[in-house]
N, C-alpha and C positions, 0 to 999 in steps of 0.2 A: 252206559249210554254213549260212550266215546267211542267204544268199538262198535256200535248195533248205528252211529252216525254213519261211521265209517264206513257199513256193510251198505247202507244206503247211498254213498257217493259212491262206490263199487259196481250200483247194480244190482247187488244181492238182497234182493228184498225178502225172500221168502226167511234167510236167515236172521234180519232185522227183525222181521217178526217174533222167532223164536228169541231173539235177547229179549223184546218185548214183554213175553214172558216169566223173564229170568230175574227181572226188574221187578215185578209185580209181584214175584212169592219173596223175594227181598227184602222191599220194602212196599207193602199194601196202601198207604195208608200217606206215601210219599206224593205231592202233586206234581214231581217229576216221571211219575209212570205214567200217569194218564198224558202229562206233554208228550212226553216222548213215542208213547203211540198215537198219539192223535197226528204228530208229524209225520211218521210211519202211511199212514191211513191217505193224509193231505201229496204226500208223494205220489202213490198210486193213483187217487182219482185226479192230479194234474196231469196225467199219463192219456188217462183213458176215465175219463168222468161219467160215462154211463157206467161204468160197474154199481151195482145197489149191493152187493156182497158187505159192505162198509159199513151200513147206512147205521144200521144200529148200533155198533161198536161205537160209531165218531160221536153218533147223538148221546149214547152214557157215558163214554169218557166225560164229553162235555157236561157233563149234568154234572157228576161226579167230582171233574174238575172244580167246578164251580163253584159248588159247596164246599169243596176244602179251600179255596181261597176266599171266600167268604167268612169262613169260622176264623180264618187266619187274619182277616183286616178287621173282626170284630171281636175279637181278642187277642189276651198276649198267645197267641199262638207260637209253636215253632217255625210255622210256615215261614221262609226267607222272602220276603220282599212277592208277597201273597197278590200284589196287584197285578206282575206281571204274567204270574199264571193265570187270574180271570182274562187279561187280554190275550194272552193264547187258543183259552176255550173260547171267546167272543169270536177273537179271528177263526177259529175254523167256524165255528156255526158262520159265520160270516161266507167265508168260501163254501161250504157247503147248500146252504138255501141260496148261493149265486145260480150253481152250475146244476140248481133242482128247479129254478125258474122263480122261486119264491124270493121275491126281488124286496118286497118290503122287508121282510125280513134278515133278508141278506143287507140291504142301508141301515138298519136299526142295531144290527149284530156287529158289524164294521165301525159305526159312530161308537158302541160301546168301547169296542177293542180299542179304537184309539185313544179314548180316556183314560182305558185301564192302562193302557203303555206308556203315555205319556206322566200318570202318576210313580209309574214305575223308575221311572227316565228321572224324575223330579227325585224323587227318593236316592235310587244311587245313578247317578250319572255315568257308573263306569260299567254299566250293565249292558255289554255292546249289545245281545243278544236283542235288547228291547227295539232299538233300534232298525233293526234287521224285518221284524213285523209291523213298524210304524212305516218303516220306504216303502214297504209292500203295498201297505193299506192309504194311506197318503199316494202312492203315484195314481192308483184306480179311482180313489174320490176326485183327484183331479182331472183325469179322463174318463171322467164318468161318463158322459154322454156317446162317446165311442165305444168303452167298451158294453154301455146296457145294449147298443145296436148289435152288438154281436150275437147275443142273446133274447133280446126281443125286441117289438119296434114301441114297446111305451117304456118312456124314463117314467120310474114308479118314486125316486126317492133321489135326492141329492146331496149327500153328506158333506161336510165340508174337508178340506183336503190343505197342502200345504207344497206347493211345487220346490218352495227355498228347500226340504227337509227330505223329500221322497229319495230321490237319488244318493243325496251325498251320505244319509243314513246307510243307503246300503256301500256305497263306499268305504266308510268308516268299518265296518263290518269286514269287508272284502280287506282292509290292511292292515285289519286286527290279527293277534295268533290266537283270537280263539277258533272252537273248534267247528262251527258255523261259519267261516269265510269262505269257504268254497259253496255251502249253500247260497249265501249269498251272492256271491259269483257267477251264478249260473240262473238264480233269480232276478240280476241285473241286467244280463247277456239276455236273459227272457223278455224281460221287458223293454228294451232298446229292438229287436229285430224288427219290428213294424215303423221303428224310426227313421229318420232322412238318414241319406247316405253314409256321415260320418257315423254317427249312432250304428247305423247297421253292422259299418267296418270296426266298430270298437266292439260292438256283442260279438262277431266272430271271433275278437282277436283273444278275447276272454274264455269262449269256449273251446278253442285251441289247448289254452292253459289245463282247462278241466280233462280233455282227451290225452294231455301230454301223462298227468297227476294218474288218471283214473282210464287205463287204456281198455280195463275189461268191462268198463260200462257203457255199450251201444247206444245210449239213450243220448249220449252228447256226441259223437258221431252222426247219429240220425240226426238232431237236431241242425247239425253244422250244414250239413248236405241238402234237406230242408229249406235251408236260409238262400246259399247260395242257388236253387234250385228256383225258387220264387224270383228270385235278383235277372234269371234269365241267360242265367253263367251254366247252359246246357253241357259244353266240354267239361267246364272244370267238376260238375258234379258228377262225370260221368269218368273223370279221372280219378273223382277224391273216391268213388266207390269202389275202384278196381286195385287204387293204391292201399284201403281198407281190407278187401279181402283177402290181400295176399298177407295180411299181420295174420300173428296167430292169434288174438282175441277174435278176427274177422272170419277165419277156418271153422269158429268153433258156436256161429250162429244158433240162437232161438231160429224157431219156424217165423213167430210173431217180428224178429227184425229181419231178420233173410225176406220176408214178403214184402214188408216197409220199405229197405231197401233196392228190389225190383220195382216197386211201385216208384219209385223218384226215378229209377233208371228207366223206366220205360215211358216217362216224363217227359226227361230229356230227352230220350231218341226220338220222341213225338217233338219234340218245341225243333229239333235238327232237321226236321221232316224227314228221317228216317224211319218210314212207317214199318218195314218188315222188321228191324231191328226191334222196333217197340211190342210189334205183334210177339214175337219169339221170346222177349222180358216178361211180356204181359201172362204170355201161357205159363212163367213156370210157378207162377203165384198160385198157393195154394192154401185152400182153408179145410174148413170142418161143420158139418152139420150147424154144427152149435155157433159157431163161427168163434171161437178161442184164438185164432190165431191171426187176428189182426185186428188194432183198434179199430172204431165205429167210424172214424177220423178219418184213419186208411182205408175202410172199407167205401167210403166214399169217393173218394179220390179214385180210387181202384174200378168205380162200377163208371164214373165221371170218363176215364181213360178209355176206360171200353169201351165206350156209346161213340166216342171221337174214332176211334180206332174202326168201328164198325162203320162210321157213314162213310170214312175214306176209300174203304174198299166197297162204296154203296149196299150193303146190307142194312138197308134206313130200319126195316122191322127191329132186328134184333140192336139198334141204334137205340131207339125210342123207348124199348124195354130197359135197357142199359141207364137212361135219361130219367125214367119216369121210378126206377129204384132208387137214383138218389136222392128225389121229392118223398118218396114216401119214408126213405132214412129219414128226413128230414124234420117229420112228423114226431119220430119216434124220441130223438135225440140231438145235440146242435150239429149243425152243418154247417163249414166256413160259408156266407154272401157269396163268397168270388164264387165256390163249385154250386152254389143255388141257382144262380145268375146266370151261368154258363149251361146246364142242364137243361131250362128254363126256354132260354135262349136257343137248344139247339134242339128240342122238342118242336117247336117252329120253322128254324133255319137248318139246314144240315150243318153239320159243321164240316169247314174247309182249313187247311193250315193256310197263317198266316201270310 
C-alpha cells in the first residue's frame, strides 16, 4: 500500500491500480484493500469526475467495506480500529453522490463519515490518517453553501462542520512522517486556491513542494499553472509552461496534459491580447472521436477559448457554435459558473478583450 501510495503521488495510476490487485489476492478479506482502492478510484474522478468507468467498483468496495467494519465494531473482530474504515467508505459514497448530483445523499453519507472519524480520532488519537478525512469533510460542511453553488443552485442538505478542526487537521497530517502527508498536502493546497490572496500564495508554495518531491507527476504542474492563470499572471504562466517543457518529465507529455497545457497557454496569449499567438496554441490542441484526451473540464475551457478567439477575428457564426457547446457540455456534466457566465454572456455580446 506504501508503494501503490507512492505510484499515486507519481502520477502513475494505472500501476496503482495493478498493486490494487496485488493487495486483494493478499489479503481478501483485509478492509485495507477496499480503502485503498477506493482512494485509488477517489484520485481519478477528482481528476475528471465524469468518468462512470468507477461507479461500480467505488459503490462495492463501499458496500464491502462496510460490512467489514461493521462485523469489526460488532464484535471482537480483528478489524483494527474498524470505525475509521466505515468513515472512509461513508467518505467516498459521500464524494461520490456529491459529484453524481445526488446531494442528499451525498450530506447524509458526509455526516456519517464524520462520526465514524471522529469516533475513530476518540479511540486512538494518534491515528493521523483520520484526521486527514475529518479536514476534508469539515472544511466543505463549512462551506457548504459555496460549494453546493458549484454544483446546483438548491442547497438540499446542510451538515454541520467545524472550521476550529478543517484546516489544522490537515496540517497535523502534512507534518506528520506518515505516509499521507503529501496527500494531504496537495488536498490543502486544493482547498486554499479559491481563497484570498494569502491563502492562494500558501497553496502555491505547497504545490511547489509537491512538483519539487514528485517531478513526473503533471497533475501538480498543471495545477500550479492553473492557479497562477486564474490570478491573471498571463507571463508568468506562460514562462512556468516553457520552463516545464524544457525538463524531461515536460519532453515526455500525455496527449491529455500537452492539450491542458496549450489550453492555459492559449489562455494566456488571449488574457496578453495576443490573438495570433492564441490562435497558433489553440490549433495544435488535439483530441479523439471519443474525446479520451482531454478532461470534460478542459474540454470546456477549450471550446469557451474558441468561441472568444472566433468573435475577435469576427467569425460570430462559428463563435456562437463555439458558445452554445459549452451550454450543452454543461447539461451533460459540471461546468465551472465563471466559463457558463462567460458563454452565456457572449452568445448575446460578442466578446471583445478587455
Amino acid at each position: 500500500m506504501l508503494t501503490g501510495n507512492n505510484l499515486r503521488l507519481m502520477g502513475n495510476m494505472a500501476a496503482a491500480s495493478e498493486i490494487k490487485d496485488q493487495i486483494r489476492q493478499l489479503a481478501p478479506r483485509d478492509p485495507a484493500s477496499y480503502a485503498f482502492n477506493l482512494n485509488t478510484i477517489i484520485t481519478e474522478l477528482s481528476w475528471e469526475d465524469s468518468q462512470l468507468r468507477f461507479d461500480e467498483q467505488l459503490l462495492s468496495d463501499a458496500k464491502q467495506l462496510i460490512a467489514l467494519c461493521d462485523a469489526g465494531i460488532s464484535s471482537a473482530s480483528s478489524v483494527n480500529n474498524a470505525n475509521y474504515y466505515c468513515g472512509q467508505a461513508y467518505f467516498s459514497l459521500s464524494f461520490y453522490n456529491g459529484i453524481r448530483g445526488n446531494y442528499i445523499s451525498a450530506g447524509r453519507n458526509g455526516t456519517t463519515a464524520i462520526d465514524y472519524l471522529e469516533a475513530a480520532l476518540k479511540q486512538d488519537p494518534k491515528l493521523i490518517r483520520a484526521k486527514m478525512y475529518l479536514g476534508i469533510a469539515y472544511y466543505y460542511a463549512d462551506n457548504l453553501p459555496n460549494f453546493i453553488k458549484l454544483f446546483s443552485r438548491v442547497i438540499w442538505f446542510i451538515p454541520s462542520g467545524n472550521s476550529t478542526k478543517s484546516l489544522p487537521y490537515l496540517r497535523d497530517v502534512m507534518a506528520s512522517d506518515d505516509a499521507f502527508s503529501d496527500v494531504a498536502r496537495y488536498i490543502y493546497a486544493t482547498l486554499l486556491i479559491n481563497g484570498n490572496d494569502n491563502e492562494v500564495k500558501d497553496a502555491l508554495s505547497e504545490i511547489n513542494i509537491l512538483i519539487k518531491r514528485y517531478p513526473e507527476n503533471a497533475r501538480f504542474q498543471l495545477r500550479y499553472v492553473s492557479v497562477i492563470l486564474g490570478n491573471g499572471q498571463f507571463t508568468e504562466t506562460l514562462e512556468r509552461i516553457n520552463t516545464y517543457r524544457a525538463t524531461e518529465p515536460g519532453k515526455n507529455l500525455s496527449i491529455i496534459d500537452t492539450n491542458l497545457l496549450n489550453i492555459w497557454a492559449a489562455r494566456a496569449h488571449l488574457g496578453l491580447g495576443q490573438i495570433e499567438q492564441a490562435i497558433q496554441v489553440q490549433q495544435q490542441i488535439k483530441f479523439d472521436p471519443a474525446n479520451t484526451t482531454v478532461p470534460t473540464w478542459g474540454l470546456a475551457w477549450y471550446e469557451l477559448t474558441g468561441g472568444q478567439l472566433e468573435d475577435l477575428i469576427g467569425n460570430r457564426k462559428s463563435a456562437i457554435e463555439s458558445y452554445e457547446r459549452v451550454l450543452t457540455l454543461n447539461t451533460k456534466t459540471f461546468v465551472s459558473p465563471v466559463i457558463v457566465t462567460m458563454a452565456r454572456a457572449a452568445i448575446n455580446t460578442p466578446y471583445t478583450l478587455p
